[in-house]
C-alpha positions in Angstrom: 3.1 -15.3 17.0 6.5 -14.5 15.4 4.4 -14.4 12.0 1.7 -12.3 13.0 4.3 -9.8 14.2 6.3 -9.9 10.9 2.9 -9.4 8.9 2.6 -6.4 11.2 6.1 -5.0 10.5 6.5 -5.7 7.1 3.1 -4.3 6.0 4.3 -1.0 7.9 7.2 -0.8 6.2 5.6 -1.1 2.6 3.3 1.7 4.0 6.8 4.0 4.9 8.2 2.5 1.8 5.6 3.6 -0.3 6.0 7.3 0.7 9.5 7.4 0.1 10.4 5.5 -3.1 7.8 7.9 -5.3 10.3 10.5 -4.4 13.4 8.6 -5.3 12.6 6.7 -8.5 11.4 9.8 -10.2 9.5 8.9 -13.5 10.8 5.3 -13.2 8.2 4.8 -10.2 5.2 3.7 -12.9 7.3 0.9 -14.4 7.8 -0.3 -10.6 4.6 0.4 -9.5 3.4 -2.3 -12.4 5.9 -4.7 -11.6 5.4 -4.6 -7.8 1.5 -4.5 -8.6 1.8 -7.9 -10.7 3.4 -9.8 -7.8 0.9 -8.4 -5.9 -1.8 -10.4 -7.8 0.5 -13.7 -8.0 0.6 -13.5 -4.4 -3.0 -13.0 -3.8 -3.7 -15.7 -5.9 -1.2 -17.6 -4.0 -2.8 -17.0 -0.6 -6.7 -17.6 -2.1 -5.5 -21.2 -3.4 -4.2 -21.8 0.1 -7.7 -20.8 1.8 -9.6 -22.4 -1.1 -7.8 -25.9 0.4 -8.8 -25.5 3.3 -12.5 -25.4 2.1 -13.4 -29.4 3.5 -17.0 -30.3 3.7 -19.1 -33.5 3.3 -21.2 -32.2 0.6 -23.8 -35.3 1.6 -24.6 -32.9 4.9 -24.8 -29.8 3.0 -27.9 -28.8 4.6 -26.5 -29.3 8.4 -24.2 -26.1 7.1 -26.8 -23.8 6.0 -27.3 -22.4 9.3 -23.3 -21.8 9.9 -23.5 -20.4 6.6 -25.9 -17.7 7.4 -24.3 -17.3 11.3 -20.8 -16.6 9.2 -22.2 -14.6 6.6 -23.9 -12.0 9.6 -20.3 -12.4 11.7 -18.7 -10.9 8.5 -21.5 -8.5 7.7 -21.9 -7.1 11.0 -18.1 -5.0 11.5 -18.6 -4.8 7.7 -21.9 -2.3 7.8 -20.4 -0.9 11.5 -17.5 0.6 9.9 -19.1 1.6 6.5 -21.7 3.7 8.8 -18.9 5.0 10.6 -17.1 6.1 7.7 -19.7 7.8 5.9 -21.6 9.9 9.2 -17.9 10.3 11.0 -15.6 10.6 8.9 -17.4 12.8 5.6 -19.0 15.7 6.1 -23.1 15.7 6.4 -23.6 17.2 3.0 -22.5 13.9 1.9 -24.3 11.4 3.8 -26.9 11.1 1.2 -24.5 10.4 -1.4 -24.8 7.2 -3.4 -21.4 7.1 -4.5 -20.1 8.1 -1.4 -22.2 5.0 0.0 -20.6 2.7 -2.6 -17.3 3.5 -2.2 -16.9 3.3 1.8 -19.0 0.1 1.5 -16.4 -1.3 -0.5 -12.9 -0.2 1.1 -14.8 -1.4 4.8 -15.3 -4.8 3.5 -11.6 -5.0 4.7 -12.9 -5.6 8.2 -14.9 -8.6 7.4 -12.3 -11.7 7.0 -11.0 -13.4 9.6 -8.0 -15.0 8.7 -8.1 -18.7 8.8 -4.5 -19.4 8.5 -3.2 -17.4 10.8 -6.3 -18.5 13.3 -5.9 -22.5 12.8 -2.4 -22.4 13.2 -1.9 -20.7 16.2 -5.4 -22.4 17.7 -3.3 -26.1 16.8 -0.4 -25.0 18.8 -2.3 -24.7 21.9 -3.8 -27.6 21.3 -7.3 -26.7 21.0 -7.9 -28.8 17.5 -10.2 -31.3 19.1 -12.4 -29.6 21.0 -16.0 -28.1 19.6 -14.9 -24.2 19.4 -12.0 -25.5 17.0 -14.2 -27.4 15.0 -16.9 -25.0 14.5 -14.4 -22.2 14.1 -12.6 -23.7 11.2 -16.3 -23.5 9.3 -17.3 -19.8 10.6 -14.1 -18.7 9.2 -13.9 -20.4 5.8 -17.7 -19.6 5.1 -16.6 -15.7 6.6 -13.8 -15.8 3.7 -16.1 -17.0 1.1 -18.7 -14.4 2.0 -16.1 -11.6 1.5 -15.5 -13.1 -1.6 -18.7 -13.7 -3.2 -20.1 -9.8 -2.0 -16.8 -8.5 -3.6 -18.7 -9.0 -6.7 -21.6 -6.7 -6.6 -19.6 -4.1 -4.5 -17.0 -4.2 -7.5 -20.3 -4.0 -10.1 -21.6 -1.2 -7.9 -18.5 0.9 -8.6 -18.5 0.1 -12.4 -22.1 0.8 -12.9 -25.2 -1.5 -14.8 -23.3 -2.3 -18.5 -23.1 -5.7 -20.3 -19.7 -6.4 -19.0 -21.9 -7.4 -15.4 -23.6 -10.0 -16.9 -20.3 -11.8 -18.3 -18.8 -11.1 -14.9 -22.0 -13.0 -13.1 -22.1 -15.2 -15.8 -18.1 -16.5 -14.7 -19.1 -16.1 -11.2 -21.7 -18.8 -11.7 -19.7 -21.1 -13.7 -16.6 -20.6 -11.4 -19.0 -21.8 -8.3 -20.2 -24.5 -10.0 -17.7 -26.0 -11.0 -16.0 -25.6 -7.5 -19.0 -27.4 -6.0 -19.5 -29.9 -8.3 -15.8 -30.9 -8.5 -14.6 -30.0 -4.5 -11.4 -32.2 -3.4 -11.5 -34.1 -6.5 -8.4 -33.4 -8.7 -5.1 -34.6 -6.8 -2.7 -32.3 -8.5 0.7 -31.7 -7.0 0.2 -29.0 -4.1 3.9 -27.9 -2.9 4.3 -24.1 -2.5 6.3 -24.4 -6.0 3.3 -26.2 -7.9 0.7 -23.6 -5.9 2.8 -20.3 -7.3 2.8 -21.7 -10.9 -1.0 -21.9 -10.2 -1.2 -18.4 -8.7 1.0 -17.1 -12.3 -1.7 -19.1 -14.3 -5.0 -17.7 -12.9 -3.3 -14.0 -12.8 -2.4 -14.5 -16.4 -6.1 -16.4 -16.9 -8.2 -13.1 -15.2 -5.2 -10.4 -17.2 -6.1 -12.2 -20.9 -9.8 -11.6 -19.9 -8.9 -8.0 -19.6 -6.4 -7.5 -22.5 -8.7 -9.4 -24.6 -11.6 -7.3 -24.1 -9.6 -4.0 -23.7 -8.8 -4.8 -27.4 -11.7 -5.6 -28.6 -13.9 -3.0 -27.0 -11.9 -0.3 -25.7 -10.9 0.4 -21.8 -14.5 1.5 -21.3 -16.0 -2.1 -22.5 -13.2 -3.9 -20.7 -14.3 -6.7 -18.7 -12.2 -6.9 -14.7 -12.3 -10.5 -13.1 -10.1 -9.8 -9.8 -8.3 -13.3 -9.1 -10.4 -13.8 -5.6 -13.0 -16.4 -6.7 -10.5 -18.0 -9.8 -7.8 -18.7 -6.9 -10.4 -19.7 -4.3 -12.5 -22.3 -6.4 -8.8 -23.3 -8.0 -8.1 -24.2 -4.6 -11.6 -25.5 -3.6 -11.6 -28.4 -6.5 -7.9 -29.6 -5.2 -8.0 -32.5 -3.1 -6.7 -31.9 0.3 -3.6 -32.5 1.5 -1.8 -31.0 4.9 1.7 -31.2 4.5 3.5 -30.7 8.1 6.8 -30.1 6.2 8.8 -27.0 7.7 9.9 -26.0 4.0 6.6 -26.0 3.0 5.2 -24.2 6.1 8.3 -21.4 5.3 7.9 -20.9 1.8 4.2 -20.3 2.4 5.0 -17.8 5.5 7.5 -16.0 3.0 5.1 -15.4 0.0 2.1 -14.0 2.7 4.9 -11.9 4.1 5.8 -10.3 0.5 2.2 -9.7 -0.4 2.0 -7.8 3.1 4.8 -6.0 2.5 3.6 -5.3 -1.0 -0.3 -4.1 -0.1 1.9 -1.2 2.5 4.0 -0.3 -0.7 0.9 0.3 -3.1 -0.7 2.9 -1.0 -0.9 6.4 -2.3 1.5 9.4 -1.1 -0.3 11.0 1.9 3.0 12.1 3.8 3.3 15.9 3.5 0.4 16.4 1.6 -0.8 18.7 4.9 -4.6 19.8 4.8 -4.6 19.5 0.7 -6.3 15.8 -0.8 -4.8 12.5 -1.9 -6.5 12.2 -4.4 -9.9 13.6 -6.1 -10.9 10.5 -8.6 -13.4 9.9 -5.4 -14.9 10.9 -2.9 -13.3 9.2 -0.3 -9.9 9.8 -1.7 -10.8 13.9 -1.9 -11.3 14.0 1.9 -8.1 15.9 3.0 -6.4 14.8 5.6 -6.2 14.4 9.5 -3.5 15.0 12.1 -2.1 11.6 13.4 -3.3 12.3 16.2 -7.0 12.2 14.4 -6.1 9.3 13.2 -5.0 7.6 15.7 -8.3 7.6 17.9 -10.6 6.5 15.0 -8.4 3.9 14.2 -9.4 2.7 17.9 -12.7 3.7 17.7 -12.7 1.7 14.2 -10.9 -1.4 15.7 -13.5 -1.7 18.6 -16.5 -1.4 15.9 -14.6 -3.8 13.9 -14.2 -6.6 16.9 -17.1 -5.5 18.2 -19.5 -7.2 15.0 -17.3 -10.1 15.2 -18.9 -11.4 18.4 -22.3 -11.9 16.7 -21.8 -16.1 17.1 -22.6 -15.6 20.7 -26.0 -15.3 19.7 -26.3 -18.5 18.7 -25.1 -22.1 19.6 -27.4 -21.5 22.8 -26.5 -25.4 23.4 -23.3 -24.6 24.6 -21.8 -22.7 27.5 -21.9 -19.1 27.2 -17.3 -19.1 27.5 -17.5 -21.2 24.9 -19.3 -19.1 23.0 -17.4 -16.5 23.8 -13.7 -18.1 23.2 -15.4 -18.7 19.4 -16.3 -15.0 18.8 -13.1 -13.9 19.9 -11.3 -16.3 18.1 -12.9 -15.0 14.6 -11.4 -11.6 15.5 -8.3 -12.2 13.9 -7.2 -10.5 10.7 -4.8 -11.3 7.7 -3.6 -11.2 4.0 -7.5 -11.2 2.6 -8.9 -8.2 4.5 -5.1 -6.9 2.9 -6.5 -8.3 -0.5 -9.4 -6.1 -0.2 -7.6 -3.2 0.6 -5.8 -3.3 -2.4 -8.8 -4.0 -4.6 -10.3 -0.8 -3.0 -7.1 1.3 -4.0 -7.4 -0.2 -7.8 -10.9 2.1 -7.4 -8.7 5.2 -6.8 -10.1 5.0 -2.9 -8.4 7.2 -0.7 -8.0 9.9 1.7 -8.2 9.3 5.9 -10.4 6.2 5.6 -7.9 4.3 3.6 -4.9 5.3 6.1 -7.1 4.5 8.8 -7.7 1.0 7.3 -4.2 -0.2 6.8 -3.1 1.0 10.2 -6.6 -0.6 11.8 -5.4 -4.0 10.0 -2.1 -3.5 11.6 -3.6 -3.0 15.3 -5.4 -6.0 14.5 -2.2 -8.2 13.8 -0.7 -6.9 16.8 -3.6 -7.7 19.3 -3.8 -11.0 17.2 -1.6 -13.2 20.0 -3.8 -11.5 23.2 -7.2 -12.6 20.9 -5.8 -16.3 21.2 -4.5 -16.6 24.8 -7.8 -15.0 25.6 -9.6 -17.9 23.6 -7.2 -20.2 25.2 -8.4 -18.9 28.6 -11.9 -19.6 27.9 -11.3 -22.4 26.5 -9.5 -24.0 29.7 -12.5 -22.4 31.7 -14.8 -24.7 29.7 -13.0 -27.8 28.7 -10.9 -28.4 31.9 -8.9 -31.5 32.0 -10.3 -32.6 29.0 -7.3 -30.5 26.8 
């Protein structure tokens, strides 16, 4: 609980942070703003390794997954498409509800809402000793297949923004290879995996996707320049290592630490908003044109977003009609938790100059979400004692 709260603080103070230091640093701020923004991407890539580990399956069963696949996939879609409607009819005015790009950017910066965060979910589900018991078991392949699915529809969201040019094609052509290669080679390579060994990973697929960029900045120009964000690289990096769970405090700490900074960090990269007044953030898009609302404004749709948001998440209760309907219930809830890659996404959205309300109302939703994170689990726990009994 203590690290869902310190996600929650720290994440808020980057976010007060970020409309302060602007102010102070003068025209030194773009020099930090790249350096902050680099360690930004090494942790991301950091975290993705980590949640590409945990990606265990018996690839001789692969078809007895296809239907949790599919069940995960709608669990993340579902608050996903909510919030993107919401965004679009509530939140911009009517004349542009039949905008395509104002479609394509809010579909993007909602995706935010469709991770649940394994780590944080596992971890706190192990401590209450739920870890043998069905709703654990099926919970820890809802919520990797839910992170993989943010992943993977990252990619045509981020070639929706950029438009049809031949860089898409070399950027579909990695994606393919990079799955490939994480399926044919999953758990095989038993590299060293401390938190030290994992960074210098993080540094060397960061450096990996930035060459691709340089590279093709050089060669064709910032127009012909070919973006590969480090999502898939870390996750399949982390996919073809073979699992180990190391119980070791230090380990467990250092790992806590790094998530922490990248919270910290995603607060710190938003744009200036404070005492901007009724004038925009921000008019390289739509969304970030929209001028904005009194906190009080905000304040109720970050509810109204956080209920749409939870809301989508209990679509599992549809299914599994084998098992008792708390059950059910105890593994919807439990995918309601949110972390570091719904933070990812944020920050991928802000690299698209998305703004305005929407964005503010985003960060501060993800916050809520961190918050309520503890009452999620002793609700699951609940459930979970309603339908296991003595057997925990």
């Amino acid at each position: 609980m203590k690290k869902v709260l310190s996600f929650s603080f720290v994440l808020m103070l980057g976010l007060i942070a970020s409309q302060i230091l602007p102010g102070l640093l003068g025209e030194g701020y773009g020099t930090f703003r790249t350096l902050t923004d680099t360690l930004l991407y090494v942790c991301l890539s950091f975290i993705m390794i980590n949640v590409g580990r945990e990606f265990e399956l018996d690839k001789s069963k692969w078809r007895t997954y296809t239907a949790d696949y599919f069940i995960a996939m709608a669990t993340a879609a579902m608050p996903w498409l909510l919030i993107a409607l919401y965004y679009v009819l509530v939140l911009l005015p009517p004349d542009l509800w039949g905008s395509g790009a104002a479609w394509k950017e809010n579909l993007l910066l909602s995706r935010f809402a469709a991770p649940t965060s394994a780590g944080i979910l596992f971890t706190m589900l192990a401590a209450l000793k739920l870890n043998n018991t069905w709703m654990y078991k099926k919970i820890q392949v809802l919520a990797i297949f839910d992170d993989l699915d943010t992943i993977l529809l990252m990619i045509p969201l981020q070639i929706m923004m950029i438009g049809m040019r031949w860089q898409l094609f070399a950027v579909v052509g990695v994606v393919v290879i990079l799955l490939w290669f994480g399926w044919k080679k999953l758990n095989t390579y038993d590299a060293p995996q401390g938190w030290f060994h994992i960074l210098l990973y993080a540094i060397f697929v960061f450096a990996a996707t930035q060459a691709v960029y340089v590279v093709s900045k050089g060669m064709f120009g910032e127009d012909g320049s070919i973006h590969i964000e480090v999502l898939l690289p870390a996750f399949v990096l982390g996919m073809v290592l073979k699992t180990r769970h190391s119980e070791s405090k230090h380990e467990h700490r250092a790992a806590d630490t790094i998530s922490t900074l990248f919270m910290f960090l995603v607060g710190l990269s938003m744009p200036l908003f404070v005492g901007l007044g009724d004038t925009t953030i921000n008019s390289a898009s739509l969304t970030a044109s929209q001028p904005m609302m009194s906190w009080g404004e905000i304040t109720l749709h970050v509810l109204a977003v956080s209920l749409l948001s939870n809301l989508g998440k209990l679509f599992p209760m549809l299914f599994y009609r084998d098992r008792k309907l708390s059950e059910r219930l105890a593994l919807s809830i439990g995918m309601f938790t949110r972390g570091e890659v719904g933070a990812g996404v944020i920050f991928i959205a802000l690299s698209y100059n998305l703004g305005g309300p929407a964005l503010i109302i985003s960060v501060l939703t993800l916050v809520l979400n961190l918050v309520l994170t503890g009452g999620f689990v002793m609700i699951v726990k609940r459930l979970a004692l309603r339908t296991y009994g003595n057997q925990l």
